[in-house]
C-alpha positions in Angstrom: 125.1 -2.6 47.1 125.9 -0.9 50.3 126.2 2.3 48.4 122.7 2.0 47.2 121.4 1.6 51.0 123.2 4.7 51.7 121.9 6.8 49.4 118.0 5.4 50.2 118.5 5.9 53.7 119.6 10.0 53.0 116.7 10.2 50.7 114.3 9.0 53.2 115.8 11.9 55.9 115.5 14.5 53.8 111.9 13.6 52.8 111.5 13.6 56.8 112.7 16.7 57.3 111.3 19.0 54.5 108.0 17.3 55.7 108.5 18.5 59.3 109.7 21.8 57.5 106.4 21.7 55.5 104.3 20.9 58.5 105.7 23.7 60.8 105.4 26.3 58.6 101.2 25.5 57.8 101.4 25.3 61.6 102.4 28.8 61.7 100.6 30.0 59.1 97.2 28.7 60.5 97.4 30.2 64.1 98.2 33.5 62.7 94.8 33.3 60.4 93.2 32.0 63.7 94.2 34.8 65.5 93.6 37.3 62.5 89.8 36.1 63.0 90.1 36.1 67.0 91.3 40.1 67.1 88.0 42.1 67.0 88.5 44.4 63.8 88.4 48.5 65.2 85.1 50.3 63.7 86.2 53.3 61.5 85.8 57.0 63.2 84.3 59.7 60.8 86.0 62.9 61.6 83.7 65.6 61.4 84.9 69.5 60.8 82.6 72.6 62.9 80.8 73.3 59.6 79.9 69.6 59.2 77.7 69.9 62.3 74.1 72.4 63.3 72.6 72.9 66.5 68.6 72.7 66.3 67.0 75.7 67.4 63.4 77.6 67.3 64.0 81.0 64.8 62.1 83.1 62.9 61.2 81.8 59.4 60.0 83.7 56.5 57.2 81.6 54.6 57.0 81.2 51.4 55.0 79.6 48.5 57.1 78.5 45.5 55.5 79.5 42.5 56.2 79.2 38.7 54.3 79.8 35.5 54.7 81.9 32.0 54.7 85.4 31.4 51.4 86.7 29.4 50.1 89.9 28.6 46.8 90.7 30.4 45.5 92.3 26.9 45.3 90.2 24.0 44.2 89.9 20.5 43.9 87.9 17.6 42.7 89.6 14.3 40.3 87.3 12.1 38.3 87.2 8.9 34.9 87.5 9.0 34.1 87.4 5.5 35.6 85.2 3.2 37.9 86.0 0.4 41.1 87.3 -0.8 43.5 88.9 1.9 44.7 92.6 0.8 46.8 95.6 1.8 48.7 93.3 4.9 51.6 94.9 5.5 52.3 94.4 9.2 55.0 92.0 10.9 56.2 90.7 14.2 57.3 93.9 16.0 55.2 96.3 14.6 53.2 98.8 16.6 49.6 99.5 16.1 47.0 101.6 17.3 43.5 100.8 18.4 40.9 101.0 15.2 44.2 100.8 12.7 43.4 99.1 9.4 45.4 95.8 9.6 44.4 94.3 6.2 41.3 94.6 3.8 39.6 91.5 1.8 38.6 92.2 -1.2 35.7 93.9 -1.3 34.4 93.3 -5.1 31.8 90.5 -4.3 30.1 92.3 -1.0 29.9 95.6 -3.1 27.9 93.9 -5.7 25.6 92.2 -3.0 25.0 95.4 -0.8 24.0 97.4 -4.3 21.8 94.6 -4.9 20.1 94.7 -1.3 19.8 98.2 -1.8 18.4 98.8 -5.2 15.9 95.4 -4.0 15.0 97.9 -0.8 14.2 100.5 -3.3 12.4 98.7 -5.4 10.2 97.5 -2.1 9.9 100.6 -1.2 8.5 102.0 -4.6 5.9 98.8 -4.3 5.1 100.3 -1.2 3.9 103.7 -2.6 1.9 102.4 -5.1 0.3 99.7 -2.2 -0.5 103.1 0.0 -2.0 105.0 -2.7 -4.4 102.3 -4.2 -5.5 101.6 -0.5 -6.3 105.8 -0.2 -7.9 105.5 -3.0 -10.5 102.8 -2.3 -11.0 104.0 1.0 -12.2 106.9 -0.5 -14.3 105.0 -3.1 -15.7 103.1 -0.4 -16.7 106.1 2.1 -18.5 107.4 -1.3 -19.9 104.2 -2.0 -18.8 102.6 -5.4 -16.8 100.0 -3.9 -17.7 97.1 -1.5 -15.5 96.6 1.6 -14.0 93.9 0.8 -11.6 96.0 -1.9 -11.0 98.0 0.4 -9.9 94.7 2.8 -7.5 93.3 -0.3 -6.1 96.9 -1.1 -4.7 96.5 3.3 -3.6 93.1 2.7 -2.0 94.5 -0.3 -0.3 97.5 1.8 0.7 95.0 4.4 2.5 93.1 2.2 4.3 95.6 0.6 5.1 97.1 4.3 7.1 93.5 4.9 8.5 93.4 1.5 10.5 96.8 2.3 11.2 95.7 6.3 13.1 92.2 4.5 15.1 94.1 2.1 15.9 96.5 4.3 16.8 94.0 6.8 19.2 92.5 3.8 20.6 95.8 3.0 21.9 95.8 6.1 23.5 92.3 5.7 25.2 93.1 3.1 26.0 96.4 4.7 27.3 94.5 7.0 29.3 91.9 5.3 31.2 95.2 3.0 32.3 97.0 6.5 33.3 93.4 8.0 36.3 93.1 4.9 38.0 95.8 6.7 40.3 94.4 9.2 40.7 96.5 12.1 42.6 97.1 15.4 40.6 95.9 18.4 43.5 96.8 20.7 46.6 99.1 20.6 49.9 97.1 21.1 52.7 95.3 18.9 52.0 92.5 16.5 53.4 89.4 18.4 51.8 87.1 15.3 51.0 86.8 11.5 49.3 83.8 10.4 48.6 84.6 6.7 49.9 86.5 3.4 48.7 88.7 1.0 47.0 87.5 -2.0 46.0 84.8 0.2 42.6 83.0 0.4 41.1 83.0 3.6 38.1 82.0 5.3 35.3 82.9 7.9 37.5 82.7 11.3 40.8 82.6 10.3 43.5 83.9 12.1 45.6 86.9 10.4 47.6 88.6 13.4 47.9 88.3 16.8 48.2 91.8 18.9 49.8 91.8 22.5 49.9 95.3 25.0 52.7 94.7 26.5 52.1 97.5 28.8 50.3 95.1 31.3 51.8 91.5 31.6 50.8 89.0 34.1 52.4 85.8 35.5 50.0 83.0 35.2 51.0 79.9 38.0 49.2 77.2 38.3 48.9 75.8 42.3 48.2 72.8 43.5 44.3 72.7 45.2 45.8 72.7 49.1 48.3 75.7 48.4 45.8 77.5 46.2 43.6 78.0 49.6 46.4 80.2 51.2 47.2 82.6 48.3 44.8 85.7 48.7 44.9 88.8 46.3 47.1 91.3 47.0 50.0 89.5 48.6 53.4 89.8 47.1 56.1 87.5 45.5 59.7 88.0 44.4 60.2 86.5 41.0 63.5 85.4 38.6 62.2 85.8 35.1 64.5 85.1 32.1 66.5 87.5 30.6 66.5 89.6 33.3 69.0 90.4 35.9 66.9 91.9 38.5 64.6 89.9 40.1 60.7 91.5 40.3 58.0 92.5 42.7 54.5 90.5 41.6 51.6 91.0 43.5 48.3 88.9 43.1 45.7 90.4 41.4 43.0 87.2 40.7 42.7 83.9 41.2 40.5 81.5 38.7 37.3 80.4 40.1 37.6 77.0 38.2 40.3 74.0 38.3 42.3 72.7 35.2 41.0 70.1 33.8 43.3 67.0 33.9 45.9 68.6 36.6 43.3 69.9 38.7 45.8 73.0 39.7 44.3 76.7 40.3 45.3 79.6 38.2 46.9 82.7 40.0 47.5 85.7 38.2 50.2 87.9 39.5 50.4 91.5 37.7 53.7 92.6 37.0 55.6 96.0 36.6 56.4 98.0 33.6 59.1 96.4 31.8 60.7 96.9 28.9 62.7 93.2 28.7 59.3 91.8 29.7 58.0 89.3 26.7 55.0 87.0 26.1 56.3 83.5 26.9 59.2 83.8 29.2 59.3 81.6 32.1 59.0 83.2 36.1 59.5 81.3 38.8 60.2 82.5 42.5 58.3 82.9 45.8 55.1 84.2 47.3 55.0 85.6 50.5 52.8 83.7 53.2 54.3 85.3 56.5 56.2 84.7 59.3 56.7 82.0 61.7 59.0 80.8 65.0 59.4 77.0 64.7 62.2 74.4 66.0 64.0 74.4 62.6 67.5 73.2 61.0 68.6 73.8 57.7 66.5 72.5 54.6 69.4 70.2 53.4 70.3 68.2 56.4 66.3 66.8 56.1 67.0 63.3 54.1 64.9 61.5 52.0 66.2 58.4 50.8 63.7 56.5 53.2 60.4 55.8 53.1 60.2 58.5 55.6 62.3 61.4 55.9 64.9 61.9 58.8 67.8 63.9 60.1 71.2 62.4 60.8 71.8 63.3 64.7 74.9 62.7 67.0 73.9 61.1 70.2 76.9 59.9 72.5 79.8 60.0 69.6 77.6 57.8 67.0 75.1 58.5 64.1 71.1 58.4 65.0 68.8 58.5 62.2 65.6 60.3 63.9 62.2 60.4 61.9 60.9 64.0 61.4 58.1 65.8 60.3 58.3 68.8 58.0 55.9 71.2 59.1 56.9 74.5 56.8 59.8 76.2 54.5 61.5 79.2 55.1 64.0 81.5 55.0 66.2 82.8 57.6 69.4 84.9 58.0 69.6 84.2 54.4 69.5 80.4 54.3 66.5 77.9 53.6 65.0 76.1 56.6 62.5 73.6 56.9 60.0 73.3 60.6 60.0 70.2 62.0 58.9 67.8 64.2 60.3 65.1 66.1 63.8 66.5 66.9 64.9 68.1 70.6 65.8 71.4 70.4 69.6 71.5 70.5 70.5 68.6 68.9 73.5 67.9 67.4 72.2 67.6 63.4 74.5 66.6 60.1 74.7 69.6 57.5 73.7 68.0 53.8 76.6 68.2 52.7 78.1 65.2 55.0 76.1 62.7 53.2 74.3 59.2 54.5 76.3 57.7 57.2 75.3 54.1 58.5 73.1 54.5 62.2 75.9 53.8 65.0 78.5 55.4 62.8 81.3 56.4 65.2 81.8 60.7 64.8 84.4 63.0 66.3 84.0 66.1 65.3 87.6 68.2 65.5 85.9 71.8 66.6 83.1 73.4 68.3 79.6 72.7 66.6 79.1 75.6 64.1 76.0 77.7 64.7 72.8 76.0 62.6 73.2 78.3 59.2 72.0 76.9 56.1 73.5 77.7 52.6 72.7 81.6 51.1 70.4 81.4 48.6 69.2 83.9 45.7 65.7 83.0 46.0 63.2 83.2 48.7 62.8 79.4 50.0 59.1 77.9 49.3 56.9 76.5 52.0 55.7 73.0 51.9 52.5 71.1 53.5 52.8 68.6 55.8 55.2 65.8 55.6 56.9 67.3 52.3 60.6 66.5 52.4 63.7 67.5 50.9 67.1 65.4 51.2 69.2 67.6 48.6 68.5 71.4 49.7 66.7 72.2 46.8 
């Protein structure tokens, strides 16, 4: 019995102790959460390299319109039937040359043959009426000066005469027609060029209208961009634009030779047509795209890429006193200069510390160090001429 107390009592103690054990260590464990949550946590520091960083300055900027459209040939022509019938002699394909007034095809001529001998055998036959009209009116005139006849024979045998005058006017008038219609089954030529087009075969029936070949000069193309209404008003004939057109490595000097009078309907945009220079590679089709020169300008500007977009408003990323400042700009023009795009803005000091593009958004207050000298404001080389924009246009990726 004793024993049994003993081993009670030990139980008890160590139940105690691994308690107080227990209790001390959630203790311990609790103030160091408390003072986990106490210790202010340190903000992060962006390190920044030279390149990461522009300066804001007023430059010279070279304006520019960005322009893109379709390469078409100023001259040309579609071939069509305009008589009806069976297609003959078409021996042309895509490729092929052809000179002005060459016979492209015939249609078969067996029908309008028939009808112009008709009108003209009818015009004969008219104009033999037409004799015999004239000499019975001479002869009752005569008759009447003499007497035998009234006047009134003499009135029918004029009548008679005018009639037979009409008669011969009609069928000639048809005999050209048909004239006509037998020349029109010759297919000709309107235009020297190459045959960019065929539309039907040989043997084949065809119709008033239809389209047999289309003929392109390709020794005069044009680019044909269409411009929104408020960038339309600054583009004036004769200025020049560098374009990138497909297929070919160099790029090309366009100048402005027209503009359309009339909007598109549905887009509203304005037709310019740029000529372009004699070009072998040059094809009906191929897309152009490049810039049109507008000018010069000297403007408070930073590179094209560091303007942001991804609010309702665009912005530049600053540095004022070590942290990140999102400042609200206005983009007032595009350009180029020293070989890199730039836009003109608005609401930014001259001198300011700005973020290049390629840093990315950074959160406003975002402590910066930057580990070298601010780098001079240079944007990124680009192949093309950079565009101009109109008011408040932004860009946040450097296109």
């Amino acid at each position: 019995m004793k024993k049994y107390w003993k081993w009670i009592v030990a139980v008890l103690v160590l139940a105690l102790l691994a308690t107080s054990v227990l209790r001390l260590v959630a203790n311990r464990r609790a103030a160091q959460q408390a003072a986990q949550v106490a210790a202010p946590k340190a903000a992060p520091v962006v390190e920044l390299g030279p390149g990461d960083v522009v300066t804001a300055r007023v430059r010279e900027l070279t304006l520019g319109l960005p322009i893109s459209g379709s390469v078409k040939a100023a001259n040309v022509a579609v071939v069509k039937a305009r008589v009806a019938g069976e297609l003959q002699g078409l021996n042309l394909r895509e490729g092929d040359t052809v000179a002005a007034g060459q016979v492209v095809a015939r249609v078969d001529p067996t029908e309008y043959r028939a009808r112009d001998l008709q009108a003209r055998q009818q015009a004969d036959a008219a104009r033999a009426q037409l004799a015999i009209a004239q000499r019975q009116f001479d002869n009752n005139r005569a008759l009447v000066d003499q007497g035998f006849i009234s006047r009134t024979a003499l009135e029918t045998s004029q009548a008679n005469l005018d009639a037979a005058q009409a008669n011969l006017r009609a069928a000639q008038a048809a005999a050209e027609v048909t004239a006509k219609a037998l020349a029109d089954a010759v297919l000709t030529a309107p235009l020297a060029g190459v045959v960019s087009q065929r539309f039907a075969q040989s043997g084949e029936r065809v119709g008033v209208d239809a389209r047999i070949v289309e003929i392109v000069d390709p020794r005069r193309m044009e680019l044909e961009a269409s411009l929104p209404p408020e960038d339309a008003a600054r583009v004036r004939t004769g200025q020049q634009a560098t374009l990138d057109v497909d297929g070919l490595a160099q790029p090309l000097q366009a100048t402005v030779v027209r503009m359309n009078p009339a909007t598109q309907a549905g887009t509203r945009g304005v037709l310019a047509y740029l000529s372009l220079p004699a070009e072998p590679l040059l094809r009906q089709g191929l897309f152009g795209q490049g810039t049109l020169a507008l000018g010069t300008k000297s403007a408070l500007a930073v590179p094209l890429d560091a303007v942001r977009t991804d609010k309702p408003e665009p912005y530049v990323q600053t540095i004022a006193a070590g942290r990140v400042a999102h400042m609200p700009v206005r983009v007032l023009e595009r350009g180029l200069s020293e070989g890199g795009r730039y836009a003109a803005v608005e609401g930014v000091p001259d001198g300011a510390q700005v973020l290049a593009g390629s840093v990315g958004a950074l959160r406003a207050g975002t402590e910066v160090r930057v580990t070298g000298p601010a780098a001079p404001a240079t944007a990124p080389a680009v192949a093309a001429p950079a565009a101009s924009a109109p008011a408040g246009a932004t860009s946040g990726t450097g296109r």
